[in-house]
C-alpha positions in Angstrom: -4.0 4.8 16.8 -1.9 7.0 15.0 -2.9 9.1 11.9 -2.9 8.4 8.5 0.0 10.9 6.4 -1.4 12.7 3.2 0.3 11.3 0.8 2.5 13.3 -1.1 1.7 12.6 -4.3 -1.0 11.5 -6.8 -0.8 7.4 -7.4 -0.8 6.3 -10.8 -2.6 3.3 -12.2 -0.6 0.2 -13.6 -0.8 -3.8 -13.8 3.1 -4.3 -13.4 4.3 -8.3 -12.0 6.8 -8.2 -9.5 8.7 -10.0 -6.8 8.6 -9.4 -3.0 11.0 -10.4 -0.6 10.7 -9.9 3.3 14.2 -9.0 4.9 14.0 -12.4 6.7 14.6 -14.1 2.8 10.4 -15.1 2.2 9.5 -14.3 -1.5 5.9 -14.1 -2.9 4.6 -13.1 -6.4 2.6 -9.9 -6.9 1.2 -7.1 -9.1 1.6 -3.7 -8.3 -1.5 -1.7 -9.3 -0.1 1.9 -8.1 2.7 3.7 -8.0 4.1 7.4 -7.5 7.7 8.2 -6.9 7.3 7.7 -3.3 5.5 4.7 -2.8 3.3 1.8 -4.5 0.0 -0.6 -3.9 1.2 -4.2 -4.1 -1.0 -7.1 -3.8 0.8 -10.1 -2.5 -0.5 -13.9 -3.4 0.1 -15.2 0.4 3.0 -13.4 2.3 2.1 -11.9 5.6 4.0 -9.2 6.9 3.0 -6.1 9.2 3.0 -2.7 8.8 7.0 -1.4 9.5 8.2 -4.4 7.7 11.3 -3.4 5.6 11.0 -5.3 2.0 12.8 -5.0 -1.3 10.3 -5.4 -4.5 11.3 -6.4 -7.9 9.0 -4.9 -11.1 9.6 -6.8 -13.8 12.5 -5.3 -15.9 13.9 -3.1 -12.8 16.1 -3.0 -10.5 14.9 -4.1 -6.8 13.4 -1.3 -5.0 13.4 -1.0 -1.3 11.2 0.2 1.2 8.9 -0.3 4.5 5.4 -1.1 4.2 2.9 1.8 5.6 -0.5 -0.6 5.6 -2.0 -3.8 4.7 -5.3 -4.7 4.1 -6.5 -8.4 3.1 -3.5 -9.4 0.8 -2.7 -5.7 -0.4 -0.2 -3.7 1.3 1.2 0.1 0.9 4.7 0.5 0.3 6.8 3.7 0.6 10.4 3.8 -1.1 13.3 4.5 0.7 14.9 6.4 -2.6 12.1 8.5 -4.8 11.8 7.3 -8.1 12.6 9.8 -11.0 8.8 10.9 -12.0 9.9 10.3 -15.9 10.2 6.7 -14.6 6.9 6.2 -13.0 5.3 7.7 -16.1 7.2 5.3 -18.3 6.2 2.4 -15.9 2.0 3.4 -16.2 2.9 4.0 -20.5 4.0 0.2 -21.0 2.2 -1.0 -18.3 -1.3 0.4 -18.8 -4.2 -0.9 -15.8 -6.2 -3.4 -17.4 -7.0 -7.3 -16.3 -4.6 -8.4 -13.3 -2.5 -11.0 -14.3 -0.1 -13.3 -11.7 2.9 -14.7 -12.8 4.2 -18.1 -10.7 8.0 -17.5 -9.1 10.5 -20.7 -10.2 
């Protein structure tokens, strides 16, 4: 069992809708709940992956951010980007994007 990394920086709260696609092309709904510049909490509606799985999210109104996920739990996993984001970003993100009720979206 190997040991869990501090992480490197605080997590901020959101509710942001996004898209997540597996590198082998499946695609599932989510919410991300967390986020810093290095990483973010996404929780899936039904795609199972493991833990070193590479996958690109899609936040509403960005660009698709890539990355490998560090743990899963239940239908939640831990993502860490492969490029930081710029912490102005991530503070814009929680600003319009405030935590409140969870809300799904259903992909076309």
């Amino acid at each position: 069992m190997s040991e869990i990394e501090p992480r490197r920086a605080q997590r901020k709260l959101l509710r942001l809708v996004a898209t997540c696609r597996s590198s082998n092309g499946l695609r599932d709904s989510g919410q991300i709940s967390d986020i810093s510049p290095h990483g973010c909490c996404i929780t899936v509606r039904a795609m199972l992956l493991k833990v070193g799985a590479r996958i690109v999210l899609r936040p509403d109104g960005l660009e698709g951010l890539t990355g490998v996920v560090r743990w899963i739990r239940g239908n939640q996993m831990g993502v860490e980007f492969d490029s930081s984001l710029y912490e102005p970003v991530v503070d814009h993100l929680c600003a319009l994007h405030e935590a409140g009720e969870s809300v799904f979206v259903t992909m076309p």
